[in-house]
C-alpha positions in Angstrom: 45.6 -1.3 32.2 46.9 0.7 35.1 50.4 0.4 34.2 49.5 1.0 30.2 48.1 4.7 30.8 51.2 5.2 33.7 53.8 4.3 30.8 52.1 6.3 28.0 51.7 9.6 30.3 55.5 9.4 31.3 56.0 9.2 27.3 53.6 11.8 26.5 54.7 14.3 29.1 58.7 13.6 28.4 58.4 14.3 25.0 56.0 17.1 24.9 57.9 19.3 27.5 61.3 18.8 25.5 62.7 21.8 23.1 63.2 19.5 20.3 59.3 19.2 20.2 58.6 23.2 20.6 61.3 23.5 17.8 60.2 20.9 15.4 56.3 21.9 16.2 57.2 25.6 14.6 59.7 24.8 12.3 57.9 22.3 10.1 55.0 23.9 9.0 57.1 26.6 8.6 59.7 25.0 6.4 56.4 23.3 4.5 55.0 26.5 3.6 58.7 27.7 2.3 58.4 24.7 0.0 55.1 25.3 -1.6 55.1 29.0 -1.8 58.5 29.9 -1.6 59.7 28.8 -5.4 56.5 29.9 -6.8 57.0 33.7 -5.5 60.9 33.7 -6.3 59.9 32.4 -10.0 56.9 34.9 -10.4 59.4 37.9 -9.1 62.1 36.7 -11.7 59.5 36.2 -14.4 58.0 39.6 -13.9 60.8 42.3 -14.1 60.9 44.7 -17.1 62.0 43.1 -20.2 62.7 44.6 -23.6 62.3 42.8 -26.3 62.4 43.5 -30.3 60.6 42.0 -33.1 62.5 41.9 -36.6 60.0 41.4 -39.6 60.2 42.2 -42.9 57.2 44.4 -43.0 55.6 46.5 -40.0 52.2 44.3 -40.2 53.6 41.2 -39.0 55.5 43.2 -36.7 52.2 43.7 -35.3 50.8 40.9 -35.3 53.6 39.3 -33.8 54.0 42.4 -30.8 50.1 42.3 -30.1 50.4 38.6 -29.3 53.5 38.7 -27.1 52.2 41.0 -25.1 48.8 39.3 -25.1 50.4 36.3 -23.7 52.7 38.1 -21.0 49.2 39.7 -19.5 47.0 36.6 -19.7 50.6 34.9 -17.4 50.2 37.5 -15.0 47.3 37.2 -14.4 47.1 32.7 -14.3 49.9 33.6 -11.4 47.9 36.3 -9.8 45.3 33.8 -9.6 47.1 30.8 -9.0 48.3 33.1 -5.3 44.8 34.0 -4.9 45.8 37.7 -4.5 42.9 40.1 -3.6 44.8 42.9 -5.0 44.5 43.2 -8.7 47.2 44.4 -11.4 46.3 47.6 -13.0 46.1 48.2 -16.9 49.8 50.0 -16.4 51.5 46.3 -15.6 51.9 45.4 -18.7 54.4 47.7 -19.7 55.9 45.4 -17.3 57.5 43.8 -20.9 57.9 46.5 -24.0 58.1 45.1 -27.6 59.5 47.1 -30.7 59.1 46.8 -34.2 62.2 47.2 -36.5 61.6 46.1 -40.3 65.2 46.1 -41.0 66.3 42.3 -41.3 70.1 43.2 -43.0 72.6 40.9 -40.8 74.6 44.4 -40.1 71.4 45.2 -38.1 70.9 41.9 -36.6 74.9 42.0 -35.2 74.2 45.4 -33.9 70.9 44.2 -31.9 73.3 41.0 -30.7 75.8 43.7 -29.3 72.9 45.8 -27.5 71.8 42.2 -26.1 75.2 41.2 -24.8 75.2 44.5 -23.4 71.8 44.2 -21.4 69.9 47.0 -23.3 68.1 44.1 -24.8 66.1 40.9 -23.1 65.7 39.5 -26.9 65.2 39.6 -30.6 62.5 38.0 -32.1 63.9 37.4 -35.9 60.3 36.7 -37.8 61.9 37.9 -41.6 60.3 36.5 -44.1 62.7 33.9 -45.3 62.6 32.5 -41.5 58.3 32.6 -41.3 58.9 30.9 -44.7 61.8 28.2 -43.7 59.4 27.9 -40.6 62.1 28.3 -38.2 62.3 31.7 -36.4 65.3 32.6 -34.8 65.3 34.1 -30.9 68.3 35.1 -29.3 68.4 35.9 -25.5 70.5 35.2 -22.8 68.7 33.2 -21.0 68.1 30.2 -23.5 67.4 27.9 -20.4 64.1 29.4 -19.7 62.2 26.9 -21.0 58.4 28.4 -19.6 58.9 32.2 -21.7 60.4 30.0 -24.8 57.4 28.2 -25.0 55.4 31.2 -23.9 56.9 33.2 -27.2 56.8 29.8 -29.7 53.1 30.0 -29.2 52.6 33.5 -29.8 54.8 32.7 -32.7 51.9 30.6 -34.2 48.9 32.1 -33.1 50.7 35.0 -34.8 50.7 33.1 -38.1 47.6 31.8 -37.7 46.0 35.3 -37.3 48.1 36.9 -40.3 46.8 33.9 -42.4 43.3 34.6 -41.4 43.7 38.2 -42.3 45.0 37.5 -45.6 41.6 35.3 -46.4 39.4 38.2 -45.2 38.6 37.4 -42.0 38.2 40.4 -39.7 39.4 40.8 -36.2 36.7 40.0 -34.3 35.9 36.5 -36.4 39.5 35.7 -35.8 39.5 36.6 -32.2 36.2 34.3 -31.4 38.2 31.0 -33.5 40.9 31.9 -30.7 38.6 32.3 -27.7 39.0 29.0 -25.6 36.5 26.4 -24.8 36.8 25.7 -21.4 35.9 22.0 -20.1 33.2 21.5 -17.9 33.7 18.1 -15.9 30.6 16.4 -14.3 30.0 13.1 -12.9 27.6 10.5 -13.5 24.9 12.0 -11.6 25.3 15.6 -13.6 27.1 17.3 -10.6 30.1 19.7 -11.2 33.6 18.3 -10.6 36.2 20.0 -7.6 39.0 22.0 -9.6 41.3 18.5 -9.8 44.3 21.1 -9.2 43.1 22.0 -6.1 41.9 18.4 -5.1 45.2 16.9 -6.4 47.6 19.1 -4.2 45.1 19.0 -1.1 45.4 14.9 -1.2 49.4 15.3 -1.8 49.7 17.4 1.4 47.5 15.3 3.6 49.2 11.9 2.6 52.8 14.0 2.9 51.4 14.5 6.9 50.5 11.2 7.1 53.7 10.0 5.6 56.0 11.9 7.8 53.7 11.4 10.7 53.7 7.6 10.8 57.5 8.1 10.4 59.0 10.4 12.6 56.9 9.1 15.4 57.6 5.3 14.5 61.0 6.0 14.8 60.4 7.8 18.0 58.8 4.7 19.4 61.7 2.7 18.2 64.7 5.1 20.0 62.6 5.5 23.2 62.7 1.3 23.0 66.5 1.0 22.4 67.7 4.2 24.8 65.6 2.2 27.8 67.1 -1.1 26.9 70.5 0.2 26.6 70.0 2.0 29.7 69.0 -1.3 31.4 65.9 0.8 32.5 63.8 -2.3 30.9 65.3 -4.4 33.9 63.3 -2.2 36.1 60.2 -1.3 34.4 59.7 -5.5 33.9 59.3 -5.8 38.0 56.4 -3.8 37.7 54.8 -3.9 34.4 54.7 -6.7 31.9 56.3 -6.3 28.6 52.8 -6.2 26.2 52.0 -2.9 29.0 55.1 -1.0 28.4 54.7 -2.0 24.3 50.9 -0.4 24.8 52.1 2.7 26.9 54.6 3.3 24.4 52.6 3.4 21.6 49.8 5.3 23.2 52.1 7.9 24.7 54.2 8.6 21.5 51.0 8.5 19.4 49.4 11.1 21.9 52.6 13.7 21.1 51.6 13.1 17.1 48.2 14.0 17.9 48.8 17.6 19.8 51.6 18.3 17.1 48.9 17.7 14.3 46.6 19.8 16.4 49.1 22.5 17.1 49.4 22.7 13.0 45.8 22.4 12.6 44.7 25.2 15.0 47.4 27.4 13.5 45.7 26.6 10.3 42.5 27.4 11.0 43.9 31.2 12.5 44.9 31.5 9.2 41.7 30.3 6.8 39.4 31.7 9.1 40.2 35.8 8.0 40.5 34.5 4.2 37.2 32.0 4.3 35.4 34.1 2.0 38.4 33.7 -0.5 38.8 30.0 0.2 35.5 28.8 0.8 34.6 27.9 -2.9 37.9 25.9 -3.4 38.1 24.3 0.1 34.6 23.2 1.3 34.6 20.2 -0.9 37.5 19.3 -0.5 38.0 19.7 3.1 34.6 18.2 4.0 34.3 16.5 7.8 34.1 13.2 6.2 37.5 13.6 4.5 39.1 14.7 7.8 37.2 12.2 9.9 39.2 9.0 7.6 42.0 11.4 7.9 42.5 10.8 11.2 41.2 7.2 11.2 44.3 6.0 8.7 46.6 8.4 10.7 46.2 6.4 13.7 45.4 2.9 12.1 48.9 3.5 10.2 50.2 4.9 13.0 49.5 2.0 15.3 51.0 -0.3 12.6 54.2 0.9 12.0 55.2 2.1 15.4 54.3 -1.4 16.8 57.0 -3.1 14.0 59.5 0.0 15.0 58.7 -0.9 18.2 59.9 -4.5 17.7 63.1 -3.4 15.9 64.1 -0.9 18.4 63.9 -4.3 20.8 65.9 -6.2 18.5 68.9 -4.3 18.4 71.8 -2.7 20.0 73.0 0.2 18.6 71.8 3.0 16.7 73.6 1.6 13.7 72.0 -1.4 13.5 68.3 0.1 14.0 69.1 2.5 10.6 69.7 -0.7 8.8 66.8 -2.4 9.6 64.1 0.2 9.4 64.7 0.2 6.0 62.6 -3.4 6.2 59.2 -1.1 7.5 60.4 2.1 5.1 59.5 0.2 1.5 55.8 -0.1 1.9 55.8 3.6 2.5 58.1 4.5 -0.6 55.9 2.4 -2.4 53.0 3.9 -1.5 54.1 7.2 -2.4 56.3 5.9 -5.9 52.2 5.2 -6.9 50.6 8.2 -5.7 50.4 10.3 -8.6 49.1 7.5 -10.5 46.6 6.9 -7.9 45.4 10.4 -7.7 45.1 10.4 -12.2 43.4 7.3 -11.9 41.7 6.3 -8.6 39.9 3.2 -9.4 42.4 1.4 -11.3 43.4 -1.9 -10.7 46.7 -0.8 -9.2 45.4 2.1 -7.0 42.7 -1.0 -5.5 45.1 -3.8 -4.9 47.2 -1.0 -3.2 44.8 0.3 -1.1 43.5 -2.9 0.4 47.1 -4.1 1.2 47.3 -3.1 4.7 50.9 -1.7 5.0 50.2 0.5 2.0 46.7 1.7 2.7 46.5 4.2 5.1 47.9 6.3 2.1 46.7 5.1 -0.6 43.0 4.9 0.3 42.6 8.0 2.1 44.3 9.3 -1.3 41.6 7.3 -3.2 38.7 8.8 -0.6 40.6 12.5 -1.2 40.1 12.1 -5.1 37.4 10.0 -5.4 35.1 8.1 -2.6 35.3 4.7 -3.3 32.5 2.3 -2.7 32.2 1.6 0.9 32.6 -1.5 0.7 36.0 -0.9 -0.7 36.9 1.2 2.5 35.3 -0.9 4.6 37.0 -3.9 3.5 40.7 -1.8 3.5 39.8 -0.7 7.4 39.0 -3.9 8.3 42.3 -5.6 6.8 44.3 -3.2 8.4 42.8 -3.2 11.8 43.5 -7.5 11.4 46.9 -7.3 10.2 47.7 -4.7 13.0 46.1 -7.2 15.5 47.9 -10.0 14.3 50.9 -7.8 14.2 50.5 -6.4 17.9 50.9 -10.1 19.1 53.9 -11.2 16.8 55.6 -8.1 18.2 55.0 -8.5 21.9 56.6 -11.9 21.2 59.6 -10.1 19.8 59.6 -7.0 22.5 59.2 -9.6 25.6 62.6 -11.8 24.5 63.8 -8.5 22.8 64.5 -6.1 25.8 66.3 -8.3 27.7 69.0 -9.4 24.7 72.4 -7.7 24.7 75.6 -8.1 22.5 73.6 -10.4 20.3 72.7 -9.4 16.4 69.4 -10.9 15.9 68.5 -13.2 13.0 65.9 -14.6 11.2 66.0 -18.1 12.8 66.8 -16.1 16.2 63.4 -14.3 16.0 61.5 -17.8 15.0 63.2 -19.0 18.4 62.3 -15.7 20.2 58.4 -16.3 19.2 58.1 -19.8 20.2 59.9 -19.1 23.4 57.5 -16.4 23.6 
């Protein structure tokens, strides 16, 4: 045991004090945060700037209608994004001159080539063309220049027929305020069984998605770490030396133990830095994140990260033995790679649907289940039997595993020149 915790400090401490690890220990979270936020702000800047816009109808009252709904629609987007970035700072009344809307009741097609000039030459954003023989061929023309912007196209063909909903209501006598409460929303409120309100599933769903993405890339970058630390020491010959004093299931232990220790602090690095940031904005958070971020759910977070953990860098572990070059690793990592994609091809369907047959079988197969049962426990809690049963079958397979792979590592490390095979590897474990 001596030599186990000798091996996995010299792994720890070599990797921790390198620049690759202060680098990588900054940049990704960094580059994480760029991908979640970043596309959202640069597509609520784009969709915010001033637009200009004019609606053509045949008379000034559907004009109206039609204007009063655009711009109803613009304001209740700006405000979904507002909340969606859970800004504190809220937009005043004046904002929503953010997009102006004409009226112009003349449809003649000399008019509607002049308005197609003024839009080629950027005075105009777009023409709404509601005339009464397009509201009539139920086709409504709207030309823009940016036809591929598929979110305020669908944005406008909805105001388009609440618009034509509300002018038919009008014209049956309604007045404004019964037509307003047939289009006031009924919103959904989701309980379980036991009568308890349901976690916003938005917020649960990309929660779950960025813990497994941790665990995914966590159980893989520090697999393959295991695996190049193997194959630099054996092409090295360093293995020659490190056998006179340590026996090959030792060094397989420290390895894993070491490199697992350097996933740990990096996770705790991000966490800390995490918590610097949620702590000012807890009052803000609190509601959305308590449930979801309960210490149960991190507790199984870090049970699966180091049960899948110790599975995968044990059969990395055994390929980086195996081979003797780079080259030849790449090609067979692929082999310990699938589970993974698999696990992640079913995610999504996992988190809609969390006690489907699918989403069970996957998470009591052990080289799929550190994913996709925490992903079940982050949606849903199973029963416990259900985790219990997954844990156990995982902590058996990596057993099982571990010994198969020492076989493998002991013959392993001291082969050179030689491209393993099948039936070489069922040698290698009986001469094991």
């Amino acid at each position: 045991m001596h030599n186990v915790w000798l091996i996995a400090r010299r792994e720890y401490l070599e990797r921790v004090r390198t620049r690759s690890f202060m680098i990588m220990t900054v940049l990704t979270p960094v580059l994480m945060a760029g991908l979640m936020i970043g596309p959202g702000v640069l597509a609520e800047r784009m969709s915010h700037h001033a637009r200009h816009m004019v609606v053509v109808a045949s008379d000034q009252q559907t004009g109206e209608i039609i204007k009063t709904q655009l711009l109803h629609a613009d304001q209740q987007s700006r405000d979904n994004a507002e909340e969606a970035q859970k800004s504190s700072i809220k937009r005043s009344q004046a904002a929503a001159s953010e997009l102006t809307v004409d009226i112009d009741t003349d449809t003649s097609a000399g008019h509607r080539a002049d308005l197609v000039q003024k839009l080629r030459s950027k005075e105009l954003d777009g023409v709404v063309w509601a005339s009464n023989a397009a509201l009539q061929a139920r086709k409504v023309p709207f030309i823009t220049r940016n036809t591929s912007s598929f979110i305020a196209n669908d944005e406008i063909q909805t105001s388009l027929n609440q618009s034509m909903t509300r002018r038919a209501l009008q014209a049956r006598g309604l007045s404004d305020q019964e037509i307003q409460n047939i289009f006031q929303p009924v919103k959904l409120d989701v309980q379980d069984a036991s009568g308890n309100g349901a976690v916003n599933p938005q917020i649960v769903l990309v929660t779950s998605i960025v813990m497994v993405m941790i665990l995914y890339m966590s159980v893989l970058m520090y697999g393959i770490n295991v695996m190049r630390a193997v194959l630099e020491e054996k092409t090295s010959r360093i293995m020659e030396v490190m056998l006179s004093v340590a026996k090959a299931k030792e060094m397989l232990a420290g390895k894993i133990l070491g490199v697992g220790a350097v996933g740990l602090t990096q996770i705790g690095i991000w966490a800390a830095v995490a918590l610097v940031y949620i702590v000012p904005n807890a009052v803000a958070m609190r509601n959305q994140l308590k449930e979801v971020l309960s210490p149960g759910l991190l507790i199984w977070f870090a049970v699966f990260y180091l049960l899948g953990y110790a599975l995968y860098s044990t059969m990395y572990a055994a390929i980086g033995s195996m081979v003797n070059s780079e080259q030849e690793a790449q090609q067979l990592q692929f082999v310990a790679i699938i589970p993974l994609i698999a696990a992640l091809a079913v995610m999504v369907g996992v988190a809609q649907m969390p006690s489907s047959p699918l989403a069970i079988w996957c998470s009591m197969i052990p080289f799929t289940s550190p994913l996709i049962m925490f992903m079940r426990i982050a949606v849903q809690t199973p029963p416990l039997w259900q985790i219990g049963l997954s844990v156990a079958l995982l902590v058996g397979t990596i057993y099982v595993l571990v010994l198969l792979c020492a076989k493998i590592y002991r013959v392993g490390i001291l082969m050179y020149g030689k491209r393993p095979t099948l039936p070489e590897m069922v040698k290698w474990l009986k001469y094991a």
